[in-house]
TISE-726739 format. One record per atom (N, C-alpha, C): residue number from 1; residue in one letter; atom name; x, y, z. Coordinates in steps of 0.001 Angstrom, whole numbers, plus 524288, in hexadecimal, padded with zeros to 5 digits. Example, Ala and Ser with C-alpha at 12.3 -4.5 7.8 and 13.67 -1.06 7.14 Angstrom:
(site 1, a, N, (83386, 7E9C6, 81E78))
(site 1, a, CA, (8300C, 7EE6C, 81E78))
(site 1, a, C, (83390, 7F31C, 81E78))
(site 2, s, N, (83232, 7F736, 81BA8))
(site 2, s, CA, (83566, 7FBDC, 81BE4))
(site 2, s, C, (83264, 8001E, 81EBE))
This chain:
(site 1, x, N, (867B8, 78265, 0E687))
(site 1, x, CA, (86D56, 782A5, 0E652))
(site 1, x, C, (86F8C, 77E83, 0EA0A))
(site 2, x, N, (871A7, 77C3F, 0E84D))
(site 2, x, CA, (87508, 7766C, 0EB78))
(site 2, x, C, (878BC, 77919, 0EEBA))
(site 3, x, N, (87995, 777C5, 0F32B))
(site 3, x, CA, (87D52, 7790B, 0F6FB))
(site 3, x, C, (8836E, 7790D, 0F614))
(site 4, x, N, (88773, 77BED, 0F6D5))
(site 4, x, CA, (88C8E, 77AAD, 0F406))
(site 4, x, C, (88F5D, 7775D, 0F9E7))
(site 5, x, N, (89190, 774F3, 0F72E))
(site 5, x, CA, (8940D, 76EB5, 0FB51))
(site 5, x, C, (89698, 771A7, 0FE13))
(site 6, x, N, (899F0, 76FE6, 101F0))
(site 6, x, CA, (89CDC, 7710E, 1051A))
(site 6, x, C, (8A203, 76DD4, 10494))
(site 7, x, N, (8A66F, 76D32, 1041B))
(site 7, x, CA, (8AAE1, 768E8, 10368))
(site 7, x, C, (8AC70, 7688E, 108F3))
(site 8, x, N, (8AC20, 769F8, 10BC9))
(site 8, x, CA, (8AD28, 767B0, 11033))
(site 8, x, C, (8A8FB, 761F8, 111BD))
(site 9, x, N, (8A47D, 762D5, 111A5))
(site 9, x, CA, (8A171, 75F86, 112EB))
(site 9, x, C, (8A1E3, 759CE, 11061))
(site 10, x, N, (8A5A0, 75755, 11198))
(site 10, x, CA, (8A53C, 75255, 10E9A))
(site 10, x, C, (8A4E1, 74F01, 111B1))
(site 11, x, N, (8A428, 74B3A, 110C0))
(site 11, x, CA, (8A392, 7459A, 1149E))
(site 11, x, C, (8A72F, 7446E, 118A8))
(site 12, x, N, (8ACFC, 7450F, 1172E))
(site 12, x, CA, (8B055, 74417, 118D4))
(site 12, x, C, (8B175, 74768, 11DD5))
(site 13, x, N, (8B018, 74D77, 11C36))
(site 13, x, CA, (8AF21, 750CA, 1232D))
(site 13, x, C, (8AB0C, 74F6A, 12340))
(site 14, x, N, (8A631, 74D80, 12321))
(site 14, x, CA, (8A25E, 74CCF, 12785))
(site 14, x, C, (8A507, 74BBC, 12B02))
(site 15, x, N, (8A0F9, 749F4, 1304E))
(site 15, x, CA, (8A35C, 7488B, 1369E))
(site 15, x, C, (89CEF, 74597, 13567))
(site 16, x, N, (89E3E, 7400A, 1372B))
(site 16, x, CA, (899E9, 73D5D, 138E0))
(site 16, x, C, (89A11, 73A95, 13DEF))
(site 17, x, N, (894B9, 73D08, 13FC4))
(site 17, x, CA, (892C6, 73B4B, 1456A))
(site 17, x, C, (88D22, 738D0, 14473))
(site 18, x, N, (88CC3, 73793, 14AB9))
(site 18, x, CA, (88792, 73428, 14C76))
(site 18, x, C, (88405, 7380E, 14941))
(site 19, x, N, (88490, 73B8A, 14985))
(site 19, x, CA, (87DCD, 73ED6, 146E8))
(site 19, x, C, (87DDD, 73FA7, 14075))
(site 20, x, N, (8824E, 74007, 13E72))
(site 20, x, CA, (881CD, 73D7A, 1381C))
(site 20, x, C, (88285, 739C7, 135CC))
(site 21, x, N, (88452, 73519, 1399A))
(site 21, x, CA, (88569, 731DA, 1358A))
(site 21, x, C, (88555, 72ECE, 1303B))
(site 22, x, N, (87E0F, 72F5C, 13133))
(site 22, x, CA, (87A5D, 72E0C, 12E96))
(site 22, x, C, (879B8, 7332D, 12A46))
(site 23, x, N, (87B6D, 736E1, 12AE7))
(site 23, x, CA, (87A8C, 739CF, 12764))
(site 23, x, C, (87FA8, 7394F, 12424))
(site 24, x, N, (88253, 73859, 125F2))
(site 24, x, CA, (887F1, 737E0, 122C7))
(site 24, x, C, (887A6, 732EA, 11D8A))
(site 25, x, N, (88725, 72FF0, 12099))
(site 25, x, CA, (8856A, 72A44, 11F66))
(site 25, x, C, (881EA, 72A6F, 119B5))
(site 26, x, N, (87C16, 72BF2, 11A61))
(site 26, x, CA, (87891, 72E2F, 1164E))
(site 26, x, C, (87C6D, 73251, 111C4))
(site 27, x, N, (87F07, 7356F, 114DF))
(site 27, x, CA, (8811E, 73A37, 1115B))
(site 27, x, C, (8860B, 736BA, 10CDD))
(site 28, x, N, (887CF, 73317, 10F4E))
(site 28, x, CA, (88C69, 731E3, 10C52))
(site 28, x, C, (8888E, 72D91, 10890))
(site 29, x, N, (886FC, 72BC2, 10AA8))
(site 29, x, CA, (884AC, 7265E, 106DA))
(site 29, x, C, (880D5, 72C36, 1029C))
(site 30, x, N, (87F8D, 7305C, 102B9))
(site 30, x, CA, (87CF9, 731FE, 0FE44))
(site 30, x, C, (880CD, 735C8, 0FB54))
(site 31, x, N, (8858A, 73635, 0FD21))
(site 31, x, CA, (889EA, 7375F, 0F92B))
(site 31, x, C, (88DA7, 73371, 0F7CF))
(site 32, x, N, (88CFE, 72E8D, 0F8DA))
(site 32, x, CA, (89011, 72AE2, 0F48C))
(site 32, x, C, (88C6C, 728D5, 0F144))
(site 33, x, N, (8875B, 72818, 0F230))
(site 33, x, CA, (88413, 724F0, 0EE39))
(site 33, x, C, (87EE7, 7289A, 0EDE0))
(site 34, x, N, (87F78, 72FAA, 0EC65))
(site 34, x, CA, (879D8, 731B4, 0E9F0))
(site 34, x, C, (8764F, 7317F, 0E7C2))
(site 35, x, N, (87270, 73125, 0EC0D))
(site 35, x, CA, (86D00, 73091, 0E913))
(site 35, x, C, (86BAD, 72A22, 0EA5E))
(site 36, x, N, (86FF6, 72688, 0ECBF))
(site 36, x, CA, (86D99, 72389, 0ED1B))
(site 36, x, C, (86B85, 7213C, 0F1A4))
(site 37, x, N, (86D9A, 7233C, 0F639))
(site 37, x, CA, (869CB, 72165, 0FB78))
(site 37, x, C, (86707, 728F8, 0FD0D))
(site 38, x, N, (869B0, 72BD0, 0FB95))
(site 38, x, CA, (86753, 7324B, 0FCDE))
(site 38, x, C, (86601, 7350C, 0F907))
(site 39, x, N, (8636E, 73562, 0F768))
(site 39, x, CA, (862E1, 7389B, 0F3CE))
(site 39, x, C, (85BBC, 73CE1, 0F2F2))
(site 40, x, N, (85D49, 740F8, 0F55E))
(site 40, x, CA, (85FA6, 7436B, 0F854))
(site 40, x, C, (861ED, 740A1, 0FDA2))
(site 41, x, N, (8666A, 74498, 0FF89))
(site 41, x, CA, (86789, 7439D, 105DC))
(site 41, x, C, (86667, 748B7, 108F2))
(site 42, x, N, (8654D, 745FF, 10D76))
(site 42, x, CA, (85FEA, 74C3A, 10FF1))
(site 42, x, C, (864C7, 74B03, 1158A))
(site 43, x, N, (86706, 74E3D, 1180F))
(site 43, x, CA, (86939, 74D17, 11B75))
(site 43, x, C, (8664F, 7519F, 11F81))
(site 44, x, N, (8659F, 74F1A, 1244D))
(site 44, x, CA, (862E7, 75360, 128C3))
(site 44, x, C, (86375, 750E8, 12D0B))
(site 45, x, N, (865DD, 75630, 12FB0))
(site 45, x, CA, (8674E, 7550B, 13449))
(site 45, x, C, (866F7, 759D8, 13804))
(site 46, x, N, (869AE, 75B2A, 13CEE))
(site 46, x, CA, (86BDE, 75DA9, 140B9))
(site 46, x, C, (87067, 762E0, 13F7A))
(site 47, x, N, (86FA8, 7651C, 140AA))
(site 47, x, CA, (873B9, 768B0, 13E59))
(site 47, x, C, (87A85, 766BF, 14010))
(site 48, x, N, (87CE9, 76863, 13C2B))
(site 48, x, CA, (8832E, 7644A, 13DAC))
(site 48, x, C, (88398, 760AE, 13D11))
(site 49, x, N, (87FC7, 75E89, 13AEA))
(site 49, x, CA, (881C0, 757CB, 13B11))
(site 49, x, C, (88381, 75574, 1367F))
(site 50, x, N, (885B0, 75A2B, 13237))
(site 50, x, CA, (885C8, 757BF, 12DAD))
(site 50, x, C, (88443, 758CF, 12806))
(site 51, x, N, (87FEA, 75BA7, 128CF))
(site 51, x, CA, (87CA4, 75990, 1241F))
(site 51, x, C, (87F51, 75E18, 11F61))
(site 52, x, N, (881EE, 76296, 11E1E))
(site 52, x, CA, (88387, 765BE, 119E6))
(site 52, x, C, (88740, 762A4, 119A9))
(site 53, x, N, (889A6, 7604F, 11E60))
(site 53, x, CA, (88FE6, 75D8D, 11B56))
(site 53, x, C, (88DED, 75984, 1188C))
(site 54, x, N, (889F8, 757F9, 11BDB))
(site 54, x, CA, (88AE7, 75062, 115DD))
(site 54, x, C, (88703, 75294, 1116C))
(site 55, x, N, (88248, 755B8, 110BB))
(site 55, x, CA, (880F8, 757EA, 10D2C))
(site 55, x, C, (8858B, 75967, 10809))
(site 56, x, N, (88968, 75C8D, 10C0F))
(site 56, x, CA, (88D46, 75E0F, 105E1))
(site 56, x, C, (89178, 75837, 10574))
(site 57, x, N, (89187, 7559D, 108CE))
(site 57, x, CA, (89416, 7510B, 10672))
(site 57, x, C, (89269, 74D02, 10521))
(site 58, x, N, (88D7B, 74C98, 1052B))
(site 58, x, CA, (8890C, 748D8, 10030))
(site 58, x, C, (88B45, 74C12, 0FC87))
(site 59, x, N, (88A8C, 74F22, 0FB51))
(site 59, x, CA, (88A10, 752E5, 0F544))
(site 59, x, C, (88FC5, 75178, 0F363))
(site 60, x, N, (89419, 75337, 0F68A))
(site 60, x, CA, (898EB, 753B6, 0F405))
(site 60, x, C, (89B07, 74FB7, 0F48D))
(site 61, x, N, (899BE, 74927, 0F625))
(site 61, x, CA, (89BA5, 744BF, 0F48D))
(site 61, x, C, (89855, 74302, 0F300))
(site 62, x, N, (892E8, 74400, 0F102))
(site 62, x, CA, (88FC2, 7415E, 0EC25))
(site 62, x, C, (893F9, 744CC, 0E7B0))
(site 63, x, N, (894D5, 748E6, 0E6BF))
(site 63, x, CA, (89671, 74C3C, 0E2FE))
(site 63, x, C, (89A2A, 74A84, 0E009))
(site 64, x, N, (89EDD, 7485F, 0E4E1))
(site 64, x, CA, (8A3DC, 7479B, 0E3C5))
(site 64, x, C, (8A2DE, 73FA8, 0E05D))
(site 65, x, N, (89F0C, 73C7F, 0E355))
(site 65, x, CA, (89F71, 738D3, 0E172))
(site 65, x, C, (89D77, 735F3, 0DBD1))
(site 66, x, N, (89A0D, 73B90, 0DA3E))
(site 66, x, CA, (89698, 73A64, 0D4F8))
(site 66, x, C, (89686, 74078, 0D2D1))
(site 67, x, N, (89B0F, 74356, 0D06F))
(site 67, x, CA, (89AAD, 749D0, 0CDA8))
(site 67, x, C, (895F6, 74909, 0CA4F))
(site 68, x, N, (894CB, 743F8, 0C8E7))
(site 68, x, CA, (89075, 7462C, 0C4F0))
(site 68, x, C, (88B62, 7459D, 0C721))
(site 69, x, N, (88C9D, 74589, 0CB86))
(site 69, x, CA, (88631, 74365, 0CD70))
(site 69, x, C, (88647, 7495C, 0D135))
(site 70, x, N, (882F7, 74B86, 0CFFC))
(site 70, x, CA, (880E2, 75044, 0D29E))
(site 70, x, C, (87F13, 7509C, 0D906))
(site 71, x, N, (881FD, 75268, 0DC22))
(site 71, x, CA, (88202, 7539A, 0E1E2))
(site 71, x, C, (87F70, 75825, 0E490))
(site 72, x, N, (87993, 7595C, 0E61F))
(site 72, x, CA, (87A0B, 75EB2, 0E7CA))
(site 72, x, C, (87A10, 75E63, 0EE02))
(site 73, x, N, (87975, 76231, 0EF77))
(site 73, x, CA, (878E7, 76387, 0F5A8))
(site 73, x, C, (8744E, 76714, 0F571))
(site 74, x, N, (870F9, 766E7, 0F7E1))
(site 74, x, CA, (86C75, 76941, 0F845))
(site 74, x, C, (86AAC, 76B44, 0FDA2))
(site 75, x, N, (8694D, 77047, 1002D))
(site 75, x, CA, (867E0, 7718E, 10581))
(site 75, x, C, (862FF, 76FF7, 10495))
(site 76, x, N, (86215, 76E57, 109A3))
(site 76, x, CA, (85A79, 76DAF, 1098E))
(site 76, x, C, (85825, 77190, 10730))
(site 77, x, N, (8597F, 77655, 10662))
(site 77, x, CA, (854D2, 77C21, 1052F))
(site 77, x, C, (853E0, 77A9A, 0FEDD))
(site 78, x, N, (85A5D, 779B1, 0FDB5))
(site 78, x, CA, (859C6, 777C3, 0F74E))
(site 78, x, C, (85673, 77409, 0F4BC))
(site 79, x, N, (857BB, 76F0D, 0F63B))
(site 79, x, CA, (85460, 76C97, 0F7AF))
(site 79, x, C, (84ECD, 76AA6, 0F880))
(site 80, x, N, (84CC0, 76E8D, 0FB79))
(site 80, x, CA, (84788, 76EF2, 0FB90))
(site 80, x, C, (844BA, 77351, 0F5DA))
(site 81, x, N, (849A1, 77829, 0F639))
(site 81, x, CA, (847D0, 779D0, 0F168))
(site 81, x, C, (84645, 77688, 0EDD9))
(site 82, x, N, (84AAD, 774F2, 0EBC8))
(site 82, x, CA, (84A3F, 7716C, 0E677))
(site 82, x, C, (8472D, 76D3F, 0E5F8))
(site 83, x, N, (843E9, 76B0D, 0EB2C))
(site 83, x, CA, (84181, 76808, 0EC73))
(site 83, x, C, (83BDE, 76AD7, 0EB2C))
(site 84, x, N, (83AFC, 76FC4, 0EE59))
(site 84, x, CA, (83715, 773BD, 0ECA4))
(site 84, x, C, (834F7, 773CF, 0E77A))
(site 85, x, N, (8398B, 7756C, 0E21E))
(site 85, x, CA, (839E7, 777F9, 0DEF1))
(site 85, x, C, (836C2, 7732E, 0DB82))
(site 86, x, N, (83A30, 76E47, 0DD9F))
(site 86, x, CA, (83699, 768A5, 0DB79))
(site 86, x, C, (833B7, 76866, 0DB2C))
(site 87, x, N, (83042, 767FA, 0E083))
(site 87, x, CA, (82B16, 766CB, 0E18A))
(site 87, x, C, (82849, 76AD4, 0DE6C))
(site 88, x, N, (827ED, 76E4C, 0DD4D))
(site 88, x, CA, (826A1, 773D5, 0DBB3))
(site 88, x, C, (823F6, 77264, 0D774))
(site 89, x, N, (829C7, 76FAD, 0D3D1))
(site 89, x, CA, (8290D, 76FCF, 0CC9D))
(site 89, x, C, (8268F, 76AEB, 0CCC5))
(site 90, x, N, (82583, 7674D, 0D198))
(site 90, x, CA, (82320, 76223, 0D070))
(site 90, x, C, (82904, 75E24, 0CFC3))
(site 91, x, N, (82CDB, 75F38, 0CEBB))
(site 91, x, CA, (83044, 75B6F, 0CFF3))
(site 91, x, C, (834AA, 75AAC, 0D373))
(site 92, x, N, (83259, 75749, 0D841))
(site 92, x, CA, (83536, 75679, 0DA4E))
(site 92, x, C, (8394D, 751C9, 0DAE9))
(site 93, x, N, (8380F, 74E1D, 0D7BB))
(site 93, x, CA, (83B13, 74979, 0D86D))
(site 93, x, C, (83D94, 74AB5, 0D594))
(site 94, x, N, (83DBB, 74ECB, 0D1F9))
(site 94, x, CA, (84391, 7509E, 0CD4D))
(site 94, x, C, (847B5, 751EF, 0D09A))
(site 95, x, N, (84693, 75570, 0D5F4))
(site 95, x, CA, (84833, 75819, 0D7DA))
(site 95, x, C, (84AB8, 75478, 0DBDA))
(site 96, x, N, (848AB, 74D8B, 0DDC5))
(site 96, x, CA, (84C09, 74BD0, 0E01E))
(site 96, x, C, (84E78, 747BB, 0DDFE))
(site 97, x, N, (84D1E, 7484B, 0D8D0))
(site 97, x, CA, (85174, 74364, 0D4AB))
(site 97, x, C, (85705, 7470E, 0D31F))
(site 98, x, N, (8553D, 74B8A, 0D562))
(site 98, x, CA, (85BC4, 74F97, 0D425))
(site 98, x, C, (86012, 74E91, 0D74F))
(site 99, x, N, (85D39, 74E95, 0DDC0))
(site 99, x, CA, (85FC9, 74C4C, 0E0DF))
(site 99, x, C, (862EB, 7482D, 0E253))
């Protein structure tokens, strides 16, 4: 089950400092052009520093800039499931050409 967004979390409230910048940076360049420098984007860090807000605002300005191009949000547990469930049936590169 894909995570449901948050609308607050958009780019525009982030707060960027010395300890995300770089995550910001990565996060925006893989919601204007998906799939093509991140694909997946794995963000990890420190607690607070970020990472559910730009998570739901990859998703909801990839979303907003391509409706037909499919956006999910995924928690790691999911994730690894579906990653699991792959490896399982023998396909896993199906499972990251979805992504």
């Amino acid at each position: 089950m894909a995570a449901t967004l948050n609308p607050r979390y958009t780019f525009p409230q982030f707060i960027v400092g010395r300890s995300n910048e770089a995550a910001y940076a990565a996060a925006s360049a893989a919601a204007v052009a998906p799939g093509a420098l991140y694909n997946p984007i794995l963000l990890a860090g420190g607690t607070g520093l970020g990472k559910t807000h730009l998570a739901h605002a990859v998703t909801g300005e990839a979303s907003l800039r391509d409706p037909m191009r499919t956006a999910e949000l995924l928690t790691a547990d999911e994730f690894l499931r579906r990653l699991s469930a792959a490896v399982s049936a023998g396909t896993p590169e199906l499972l990251l050409d979805e992504l």
